[in-house]
C-alpha positions as semicolon CSV with decimal commas, in nm:
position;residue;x (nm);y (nm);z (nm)
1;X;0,773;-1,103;-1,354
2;X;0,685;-1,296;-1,044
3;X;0,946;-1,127;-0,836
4;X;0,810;-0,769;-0,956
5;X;0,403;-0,915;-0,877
6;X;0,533;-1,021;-0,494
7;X;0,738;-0,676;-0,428
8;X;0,413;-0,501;-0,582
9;X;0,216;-0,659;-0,356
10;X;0,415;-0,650;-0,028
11;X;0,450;-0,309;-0,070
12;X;0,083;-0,273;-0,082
13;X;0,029;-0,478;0,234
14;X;0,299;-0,248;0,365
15;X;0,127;0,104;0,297
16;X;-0,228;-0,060;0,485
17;X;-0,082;0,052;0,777
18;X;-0,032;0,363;0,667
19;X;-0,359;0,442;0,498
20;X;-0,560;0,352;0,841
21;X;-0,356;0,639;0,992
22;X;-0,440;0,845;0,760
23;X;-0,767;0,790;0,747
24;X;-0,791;0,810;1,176
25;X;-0,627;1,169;1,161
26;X;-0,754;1,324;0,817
27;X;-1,120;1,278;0,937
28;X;-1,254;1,552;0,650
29;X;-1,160;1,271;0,398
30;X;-1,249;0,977;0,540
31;X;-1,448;0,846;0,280
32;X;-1,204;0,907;0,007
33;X;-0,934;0,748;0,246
34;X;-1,119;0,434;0,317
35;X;-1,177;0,424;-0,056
36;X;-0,852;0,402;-0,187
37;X;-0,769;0,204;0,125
38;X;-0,999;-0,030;0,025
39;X;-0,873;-0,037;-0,346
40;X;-0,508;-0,066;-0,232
41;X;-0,585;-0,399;-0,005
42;X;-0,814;-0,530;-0,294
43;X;-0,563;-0,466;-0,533
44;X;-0,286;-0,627;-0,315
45;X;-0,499;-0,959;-0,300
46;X;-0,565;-0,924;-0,697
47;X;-0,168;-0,927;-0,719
48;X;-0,068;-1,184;-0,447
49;X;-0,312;-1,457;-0,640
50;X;-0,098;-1,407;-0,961
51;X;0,231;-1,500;-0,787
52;X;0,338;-1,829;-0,847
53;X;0,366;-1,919;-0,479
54;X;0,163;-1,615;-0,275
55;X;0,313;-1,742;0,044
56;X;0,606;-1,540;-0,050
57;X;0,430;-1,216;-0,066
58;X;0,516;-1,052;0,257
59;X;0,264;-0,946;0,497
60;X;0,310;-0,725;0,800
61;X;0,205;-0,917;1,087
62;X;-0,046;-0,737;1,343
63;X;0,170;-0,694;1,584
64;X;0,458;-0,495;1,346
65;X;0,139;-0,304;1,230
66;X;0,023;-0,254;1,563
67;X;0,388;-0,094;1,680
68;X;0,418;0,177;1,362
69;X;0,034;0,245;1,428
70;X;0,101;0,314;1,786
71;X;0,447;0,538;1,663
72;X;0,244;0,704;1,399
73;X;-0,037;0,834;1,658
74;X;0,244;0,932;1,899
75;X;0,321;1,272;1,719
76;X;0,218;1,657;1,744
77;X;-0,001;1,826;1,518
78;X;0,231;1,993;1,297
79;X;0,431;1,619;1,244
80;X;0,136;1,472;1,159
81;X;0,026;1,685;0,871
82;X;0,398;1,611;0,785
83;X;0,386;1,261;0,814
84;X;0,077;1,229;0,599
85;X;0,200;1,438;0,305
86;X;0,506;1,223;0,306
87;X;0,278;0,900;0,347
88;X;0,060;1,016;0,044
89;X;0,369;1,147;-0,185
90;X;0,516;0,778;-0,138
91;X;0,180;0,622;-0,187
92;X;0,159;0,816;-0,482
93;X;0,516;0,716;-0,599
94;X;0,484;0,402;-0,583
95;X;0,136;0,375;-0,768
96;X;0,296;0,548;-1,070
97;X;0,597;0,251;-1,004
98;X;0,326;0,006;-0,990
99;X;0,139;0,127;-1,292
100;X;0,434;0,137;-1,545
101;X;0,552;-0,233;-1,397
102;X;0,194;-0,383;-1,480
103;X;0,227;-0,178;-1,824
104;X;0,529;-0,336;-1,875
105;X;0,490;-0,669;-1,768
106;X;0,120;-0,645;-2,006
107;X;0,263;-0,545;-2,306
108;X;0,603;-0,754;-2,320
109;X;0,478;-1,072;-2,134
110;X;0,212;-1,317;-2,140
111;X;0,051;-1,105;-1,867
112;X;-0,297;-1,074;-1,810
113;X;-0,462;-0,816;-1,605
């Protein structure tokens, strides 16, 4: 359970990066990008404070998230609309991963959420 709460959350972490790209370059849906962005880190910190020892819960540090920012913006047009699709479809895969794990965990454990 733990183990599955820390990769669920470092994963979340992970995809901040991601979502702040997005949301720089798909300017038409800002708002719904900083939304879920939003959700995503608050949901993260929601998960990271059920972990037995959060310290474990790995965070990319700013200047990892600084270096895939700085590749992300590096790209032309067409690889961008690319590269968000594919950021999105994994976002979305791993929510549906994520959902069905806390499911899971909720209805065999003593897991409250």
């Amino acid at each position: 359970e733990d183990k599955c709460l820390r990769k669920i959350s470092s994963g979340l972490y992970t995809f901040q990066t991601y979502l702040k790209y997005i949301q720089e370059t798909f300017i038409s849906e800002n708002q719904n990008v900083e939304s879920l962005s939003y959700s995503a880190e608050h949901l993260a910190r929601t998960i990271r404070q059920m972990v037995i020892n959060p310290e474990e819960v790995i965070i990319p540090d700013a200047a990892t998230q600084e270096s895939l920012h700085t590749k992300l913006k590096s790209t032309n047009a067409w690889t961008k609309k690319i590269t968000i699709h594919l950021i999105l479809r994994d976002f979305t895969s791993f929510m549906e991963k994520t959902v069905r794990a806390v499911r899971y965990l909720k209805n065999t454990r003593s897991f409250s959420v």
